[in-house]
VOGU-3710 file (C-alpha; in Angstrom, 3 decimals, decimal comma):
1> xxxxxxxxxx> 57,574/148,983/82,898  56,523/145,670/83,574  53,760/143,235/82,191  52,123/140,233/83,130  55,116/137,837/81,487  57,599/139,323/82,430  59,953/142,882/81,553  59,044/143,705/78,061  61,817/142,801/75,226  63,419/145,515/73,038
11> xxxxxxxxxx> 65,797/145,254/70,513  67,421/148,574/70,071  68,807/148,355/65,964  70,797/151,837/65,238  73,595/152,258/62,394  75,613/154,512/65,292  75,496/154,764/68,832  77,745/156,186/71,516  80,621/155,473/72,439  81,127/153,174/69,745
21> xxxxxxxxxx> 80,658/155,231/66,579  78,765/158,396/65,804  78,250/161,104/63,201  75,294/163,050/64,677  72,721/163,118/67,232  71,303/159,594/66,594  74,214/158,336/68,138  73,729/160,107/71,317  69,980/158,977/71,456  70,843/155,636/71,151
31> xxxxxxxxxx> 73,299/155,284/73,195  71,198/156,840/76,086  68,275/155,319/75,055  68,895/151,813/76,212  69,849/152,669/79,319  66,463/154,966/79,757  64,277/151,515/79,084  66,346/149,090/81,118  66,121/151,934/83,996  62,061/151,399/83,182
41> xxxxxxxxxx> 62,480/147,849/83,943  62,788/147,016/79,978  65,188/144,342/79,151  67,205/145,694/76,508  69,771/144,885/73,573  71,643/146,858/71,581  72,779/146,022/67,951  75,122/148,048/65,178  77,673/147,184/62,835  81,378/146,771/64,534
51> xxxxxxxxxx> 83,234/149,794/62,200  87,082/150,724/62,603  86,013/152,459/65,359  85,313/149,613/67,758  88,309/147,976/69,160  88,305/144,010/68,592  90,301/143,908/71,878  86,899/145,049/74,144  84,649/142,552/72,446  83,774/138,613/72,810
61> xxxxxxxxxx> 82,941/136,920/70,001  79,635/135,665/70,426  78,844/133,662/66,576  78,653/134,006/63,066  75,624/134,686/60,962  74,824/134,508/57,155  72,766/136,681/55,471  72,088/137,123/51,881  72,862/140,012/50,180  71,647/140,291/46,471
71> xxxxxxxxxx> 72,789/137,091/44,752  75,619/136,741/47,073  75,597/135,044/51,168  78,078/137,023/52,948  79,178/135,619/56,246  79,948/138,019/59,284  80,430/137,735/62,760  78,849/139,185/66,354  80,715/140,523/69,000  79,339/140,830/72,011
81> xxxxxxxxxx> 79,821/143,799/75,005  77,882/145,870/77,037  77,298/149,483/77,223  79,439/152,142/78,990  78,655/151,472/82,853  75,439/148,907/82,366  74,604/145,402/82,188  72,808/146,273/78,396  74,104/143,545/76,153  75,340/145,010/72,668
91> xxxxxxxxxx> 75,805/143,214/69,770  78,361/144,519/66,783  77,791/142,412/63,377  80,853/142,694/61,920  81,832/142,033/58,372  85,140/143,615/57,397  84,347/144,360/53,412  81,252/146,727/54,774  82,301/147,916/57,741  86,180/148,415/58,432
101> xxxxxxxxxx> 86,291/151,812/56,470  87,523/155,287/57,411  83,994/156,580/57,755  80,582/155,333/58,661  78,355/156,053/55,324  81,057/157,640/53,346  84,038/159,404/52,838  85,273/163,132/51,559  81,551/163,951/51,157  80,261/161,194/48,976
111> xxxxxxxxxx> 78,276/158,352/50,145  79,657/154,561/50,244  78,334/153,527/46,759  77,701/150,567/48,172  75,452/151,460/51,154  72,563/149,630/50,336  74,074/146,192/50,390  76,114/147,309/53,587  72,810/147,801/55,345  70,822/145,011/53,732
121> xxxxxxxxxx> 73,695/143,525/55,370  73,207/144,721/58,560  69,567/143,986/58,852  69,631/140,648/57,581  72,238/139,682/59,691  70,344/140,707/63,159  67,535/138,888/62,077  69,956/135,860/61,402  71,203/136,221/64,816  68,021/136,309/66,289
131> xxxxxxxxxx> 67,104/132,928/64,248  69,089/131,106/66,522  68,794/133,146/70,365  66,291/132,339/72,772  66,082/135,722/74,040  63,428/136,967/71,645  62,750/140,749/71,394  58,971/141,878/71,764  59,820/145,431/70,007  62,343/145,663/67,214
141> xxxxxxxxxx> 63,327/149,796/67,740  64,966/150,654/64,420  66,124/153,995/63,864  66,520/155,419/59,928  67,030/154,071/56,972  69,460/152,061/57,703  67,596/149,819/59,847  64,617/150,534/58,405  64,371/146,468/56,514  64,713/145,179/59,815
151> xxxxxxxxxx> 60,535/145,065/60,741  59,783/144,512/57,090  61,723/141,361/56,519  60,897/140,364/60,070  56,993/140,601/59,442  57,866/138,560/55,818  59,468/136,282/57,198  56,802/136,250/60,365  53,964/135,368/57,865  56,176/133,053/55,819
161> xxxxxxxxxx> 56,789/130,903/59,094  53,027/130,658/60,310  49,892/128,448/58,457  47,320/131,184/60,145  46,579/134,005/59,743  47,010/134,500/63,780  50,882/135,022/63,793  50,840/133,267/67,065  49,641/136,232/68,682  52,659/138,143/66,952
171> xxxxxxxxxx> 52,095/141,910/66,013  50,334/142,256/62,156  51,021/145,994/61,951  53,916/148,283/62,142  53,547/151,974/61,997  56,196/153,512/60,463  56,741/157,606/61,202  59,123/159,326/59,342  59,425/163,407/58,854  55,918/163,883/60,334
181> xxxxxxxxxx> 54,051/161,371/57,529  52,383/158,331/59,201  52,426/154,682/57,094  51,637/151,211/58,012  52,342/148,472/57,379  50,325/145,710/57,162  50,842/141,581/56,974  47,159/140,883/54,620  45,345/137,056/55,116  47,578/135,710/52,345
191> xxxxxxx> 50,564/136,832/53,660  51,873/139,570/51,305  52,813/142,982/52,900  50,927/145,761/52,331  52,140/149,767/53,044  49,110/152,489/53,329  50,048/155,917/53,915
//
């Protein structure tokens, strides 16, 4: 899958993925799923939080992001590796007060009651990360809820960045599908988001 410019750019963002961590099939997807595109001629990245899980010892360290999270700017770092037999960059944000825990979203049952700031987390620090790479993604692939503020702050921000309405030729409409219901959403002339079912 080639274009005119070049291999197109995807940013794979899951909350699990094989081998590194996994509680159900979405980590077997997207784990595989990398691989499928880059076999397509995609160039591909992976990103999901470093958990317990992940041994420090197989990683580089590749930076540190910010990212705010409520009130508070939390500070985490990326590791960098590559998946199981491939060239597939993959980059682990890591931030030990979210994600060195005995479990992925919970424990004996119960959810993390903190989940939503562990995510918010998570999404604002790939975006963070992306700030300052040249390698620039042309799809952001975001699986679940727990990526799912990844294309909505990056459209935001997207429309905060630009004086046109153009977007430099960037996308100005996600579709979103989740359990069979379509919605988009939608960056308007003044720059506020819009969702439509």
């Amino acid at each position: 899958m080639t274009r005119a410019r070049g291999a197109m750019k995807v940013l794979v963002c899951v909350s699990e993925a094989v081998p590194f961590a996994k509680t159900g099939g979405l980590a077997d997807v997207a784990g595989a799923l990398p691989l499928a595109l880059a076999e397509q001629g995609c160039e591909v990245r992976l990103a999901l939080p470093r958990y317990r899980t992940v041994p420090l010892g197989l990683l580089q360290r590749a930076g540190t992001v910010t990212a705010a999270v409520g009130e508070d700017s939390v500070s985490g770092t990326i590791f960098e590796t590559t998946l199981d037999g491939s060239l597939v960059p993959v980059w682990l944000v890591d931030q030990p007060r979210f994600f060195d825990r005995n479990g992925l979203y919970g424990e004996g049952g119960r959810d993390y009651p903190d989940n939503l700031a562990r995510f918010t987390f998570f999404c604002r620090a790939i975006l963070a990360w992306l700030d300052h790479q040249s390698w620039r993604p042309d799809v952001l692939h975001c699986n679940d809820w727990q990526t799912a503020l990844i294309p909505v702050l990056a459209t935001a921000e997207e429309a905060r960045r630009v004086t046109s309405f153009d977007l430099l030729g960037a996308r100005r409409e996600i579709v979103i599908v989740h359990q069979g219901r379509d919605y988009r959403l939608r960056v308007t002339r003044s720059g506020k988001l819009m969702l439509t079912a």
